[in-house]
N, C-alpha and C positions, 0 to 999 in steps of 0.2 A: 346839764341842769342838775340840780343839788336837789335831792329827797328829804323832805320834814315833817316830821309828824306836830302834831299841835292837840294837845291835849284838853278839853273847855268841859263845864259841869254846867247844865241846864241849871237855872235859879227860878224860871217861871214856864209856864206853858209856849207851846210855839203854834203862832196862827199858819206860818208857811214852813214847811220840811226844811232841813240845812242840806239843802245839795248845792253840786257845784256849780254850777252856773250863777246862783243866785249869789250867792257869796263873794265868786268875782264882782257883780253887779255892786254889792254892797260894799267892795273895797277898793273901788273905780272912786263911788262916791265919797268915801276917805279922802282917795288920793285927789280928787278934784277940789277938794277945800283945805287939803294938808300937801302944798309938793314936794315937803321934803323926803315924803314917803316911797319917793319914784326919781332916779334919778333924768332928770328931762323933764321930768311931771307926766302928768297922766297925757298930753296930748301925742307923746313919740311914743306912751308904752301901746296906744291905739293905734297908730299909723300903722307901725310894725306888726301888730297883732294878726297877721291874716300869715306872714311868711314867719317870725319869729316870737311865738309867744314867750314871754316873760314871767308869766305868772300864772301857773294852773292849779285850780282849787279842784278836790274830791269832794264825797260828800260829808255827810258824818256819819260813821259809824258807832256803834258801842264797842267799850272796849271792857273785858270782866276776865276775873280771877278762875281757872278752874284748877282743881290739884294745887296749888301755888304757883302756876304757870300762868303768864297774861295772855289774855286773846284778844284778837279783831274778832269782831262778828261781822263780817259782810254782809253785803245783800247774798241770798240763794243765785247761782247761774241762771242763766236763764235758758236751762239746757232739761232736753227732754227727760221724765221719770226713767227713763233706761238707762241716764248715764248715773242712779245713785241705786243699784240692783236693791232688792230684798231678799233674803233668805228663802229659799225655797222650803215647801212645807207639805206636807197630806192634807192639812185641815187647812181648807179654804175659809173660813170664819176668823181665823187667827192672819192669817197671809193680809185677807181685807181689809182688817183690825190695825197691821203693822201696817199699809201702805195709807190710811187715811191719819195716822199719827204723822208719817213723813211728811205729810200736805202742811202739816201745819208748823212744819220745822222751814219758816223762814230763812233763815238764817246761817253762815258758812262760817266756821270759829276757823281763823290763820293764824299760827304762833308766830313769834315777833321777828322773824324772819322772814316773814312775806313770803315762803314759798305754798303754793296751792295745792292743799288734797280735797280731790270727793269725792271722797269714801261718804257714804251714808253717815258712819261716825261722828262725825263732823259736824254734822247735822244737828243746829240748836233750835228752841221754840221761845218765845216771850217767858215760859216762865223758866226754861234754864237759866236764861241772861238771869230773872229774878235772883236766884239760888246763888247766882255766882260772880254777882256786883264786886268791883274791884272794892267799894268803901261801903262793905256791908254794915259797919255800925251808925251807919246815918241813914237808918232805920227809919226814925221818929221823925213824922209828919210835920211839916212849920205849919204853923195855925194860919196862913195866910192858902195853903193849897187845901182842895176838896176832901174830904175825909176818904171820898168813897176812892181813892188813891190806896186807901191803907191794906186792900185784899187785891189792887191790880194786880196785874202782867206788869214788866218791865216799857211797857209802853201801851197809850192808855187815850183813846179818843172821849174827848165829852164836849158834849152842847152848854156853848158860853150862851147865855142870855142878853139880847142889845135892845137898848130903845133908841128910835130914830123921835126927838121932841122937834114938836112945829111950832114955831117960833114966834107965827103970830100968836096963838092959841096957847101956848106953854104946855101942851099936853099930845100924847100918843092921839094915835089916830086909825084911820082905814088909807090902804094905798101903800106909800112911798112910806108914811112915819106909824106904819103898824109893827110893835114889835118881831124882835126874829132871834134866830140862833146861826151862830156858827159852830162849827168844827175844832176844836181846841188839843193838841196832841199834847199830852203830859209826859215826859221819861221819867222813872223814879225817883226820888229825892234819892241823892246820892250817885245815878247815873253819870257813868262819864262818857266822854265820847272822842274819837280819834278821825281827825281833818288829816289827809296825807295834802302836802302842798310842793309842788316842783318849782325850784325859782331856779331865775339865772342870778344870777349873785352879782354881777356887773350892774344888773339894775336898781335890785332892793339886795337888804336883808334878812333872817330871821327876825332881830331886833325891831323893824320897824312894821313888820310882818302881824308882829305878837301885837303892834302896841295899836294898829289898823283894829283887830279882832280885839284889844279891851275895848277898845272907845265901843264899838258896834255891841258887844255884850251887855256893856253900862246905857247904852241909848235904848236897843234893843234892835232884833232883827225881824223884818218881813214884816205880814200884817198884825195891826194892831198892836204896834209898838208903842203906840201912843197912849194906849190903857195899860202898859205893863207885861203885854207879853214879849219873850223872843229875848228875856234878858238869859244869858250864861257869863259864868268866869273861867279866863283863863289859867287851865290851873298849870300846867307845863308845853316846853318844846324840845323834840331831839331832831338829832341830826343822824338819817338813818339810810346804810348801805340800800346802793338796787339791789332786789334778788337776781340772782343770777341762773340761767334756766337752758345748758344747753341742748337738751333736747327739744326745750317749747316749740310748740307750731300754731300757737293759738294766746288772744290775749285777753283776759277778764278786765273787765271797766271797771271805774271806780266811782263814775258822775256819769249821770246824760251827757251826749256826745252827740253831734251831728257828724255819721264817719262819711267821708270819702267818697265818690260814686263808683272809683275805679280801686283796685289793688288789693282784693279779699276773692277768694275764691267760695268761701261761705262762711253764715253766719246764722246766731240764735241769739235773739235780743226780744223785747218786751217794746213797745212803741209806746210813745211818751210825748204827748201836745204839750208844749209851753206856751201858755197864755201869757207873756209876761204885761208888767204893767212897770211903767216909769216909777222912780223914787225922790224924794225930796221935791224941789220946786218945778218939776216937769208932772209931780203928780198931782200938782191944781192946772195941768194946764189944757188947753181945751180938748185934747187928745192923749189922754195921760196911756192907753193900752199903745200895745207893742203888735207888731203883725204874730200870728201865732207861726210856730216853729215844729216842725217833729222832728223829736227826735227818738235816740236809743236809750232805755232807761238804765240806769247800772244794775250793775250784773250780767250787761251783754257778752259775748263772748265771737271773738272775728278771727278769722282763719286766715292771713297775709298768702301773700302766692308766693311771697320769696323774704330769705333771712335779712336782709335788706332792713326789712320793716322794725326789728327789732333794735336797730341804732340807735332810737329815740324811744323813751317814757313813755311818751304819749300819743292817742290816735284821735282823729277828726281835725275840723275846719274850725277857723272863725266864719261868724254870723254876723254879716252883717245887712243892712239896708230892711232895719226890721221897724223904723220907727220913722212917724211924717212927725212930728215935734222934733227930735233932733237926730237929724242926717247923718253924723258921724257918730251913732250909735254901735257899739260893735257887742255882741253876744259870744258868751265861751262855751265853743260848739265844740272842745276837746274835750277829754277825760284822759287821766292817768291812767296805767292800766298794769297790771299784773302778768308775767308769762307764764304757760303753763302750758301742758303738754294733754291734748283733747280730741281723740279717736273723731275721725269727721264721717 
């Protein structure tokens, strides 16, 4: 499988996270109303998907300028405070001081190499990313986002305001049509973001890859698409070497995964429910939720028992038998993964 990075620039708010799962989900639904986007169409790239996936989406990342070097910002490991040391010190005040800034250092910058350190260094916070936006001069606020954007963090939760109107009545109410709020995640005007995607090339291309991920930007993605959120532009695509890691004994995620039952001798991952819910015309229908799924969230990190595992990108299952509306529903229980070499 051939490694791609895909480069998109948020334009509005996102009601749901761009991770990978969801994404494949949204690009099933491409291919189900476009089949020249798949060769077979979307029904062989399904069949297969449980022994030969075709198409595995990461999540998204931020991607920013530091020094004139470009980064990923990954997710943090999801590996214990021991594996990112602190300096040791006399003054306990100062020591406390440095380990509660590290809490809030989310974030794992990888130069464009994909190979993995973690060193503390490393270690970015929401307002690093601020500081060190790849398209710092797009600064300036559009008048169509929230002012209160203008002193976030590089990423920025706010309550959308909804009204639910009753139809007899034309007006709010108590119950089912009394106003509410959602969750609204903002990335900065100007943020961009990096999709790493592994195709087999016998089935798609980049090309049609790219043009799946405009239409979804132009329509929008996840919830509340339909008022305007979840729209991004694509702004580029490369074609980018695996890292090569002969020492790794360990692999970092890069999307929730549903891994394996058998063939890891340990692991440190964060546990991650997906609630999913159908899209397009299965989500008027009388059963529009999906069974929930747990899974690993990204940034897990799995210890293989043998080199073996390293042959293939990627780790985990396909999902399927997740939905009573439609039976040949399959979930992407993979994630791409990074090698890396992790004291167990």
């Amino acid at each position: 499988m051939q490694l791609y990075e895909i480069t998109i620039r948020p334009q509005s708010g996102l009601g749901t996270p761009l991770k990978g799962d969801t994404l494949f989900g949204h690009f099933c639904w491409q291919a189900a109303y476009d089949p020249s986007l798949l060769k077979g169409g979307l029904d062989n790239l399904l069949a297969d998907y449980s022994q030969n996936p075709a198409v595995i989406f990461s999540s998204a990342f931020p991607k920013v300028e530091r020094d004139g070097v470009v980064y990923y910002a990954l997710k943090r490991p999801a590996l214990p405070a021991a594996y990112f040391p602190l300096p040791l010190g006399e003054d306990k005040v100062q020591v406390l001081k440095a380990r509660k800034e590290q809490k809030q250092k989310r974030w794992l910058l990888v130069a464009a190499d994909l190979h993995l350190d973690f060193s503390p260094a490393r270690l970015a916070s929401d307002q690093d990313l601020l500081t060190w936006l790849v398209s710092p001069t797009a600064r300036r606020l559009p008048h169509s986002w929230p002012q209160r954007l203008q002193t976030a963090a590089y990423t920025t939760e706010l309550a959308q305001p909804h009204n639910t109107i009753n139809r007899l009545s034309g007006t709010t109410g108590e119950g089912m049509f009394a106003p509410y709020t959602q969750e609204i995640m903002y990335y900065y005007p100007g943020a961009e973001l990096a999709i790493f995607v592994l195709l087999e090339e016998s089935v798609t291309d980049i090309q049609r890859l790219r043009l799946a991920l405009e239409r979804i930007g132009q329509w929008g993605f996840g919830k509340d698409a339909s008022i305007g959120q979840g729209r991004f532009q694509v702004v580029s695509t490369q074609k980018l070497a695996w890292p090569q890691n002969n020492q790794a004994n360990a692999a970092y995620t890069l999307a929730p995964c549903v891994p394996p039952a058998q063939g890891f001798i340990g692991s440190c991952s964060l546990p991650f429910v997906r609630f999913g819910k159908h899209g397009d015309i299965y989500a008027r229908s009388g059963q529009p939720f999906k069974n929930p799924v747990l899974m690993a969230a990204a940034g897990a990190v799995f210890w293989p028992q043998d080199r073996s595992f390293f042959n293939k990108p990627y780790l985990g299952t396909a999902v399927t038998g997740i939905s009573k509306t439609c039976p040949t529903a399959v979930m992407q229980g993979y994630a791409p993964y990074l090698p890396c070499n992790v004291e167990i």
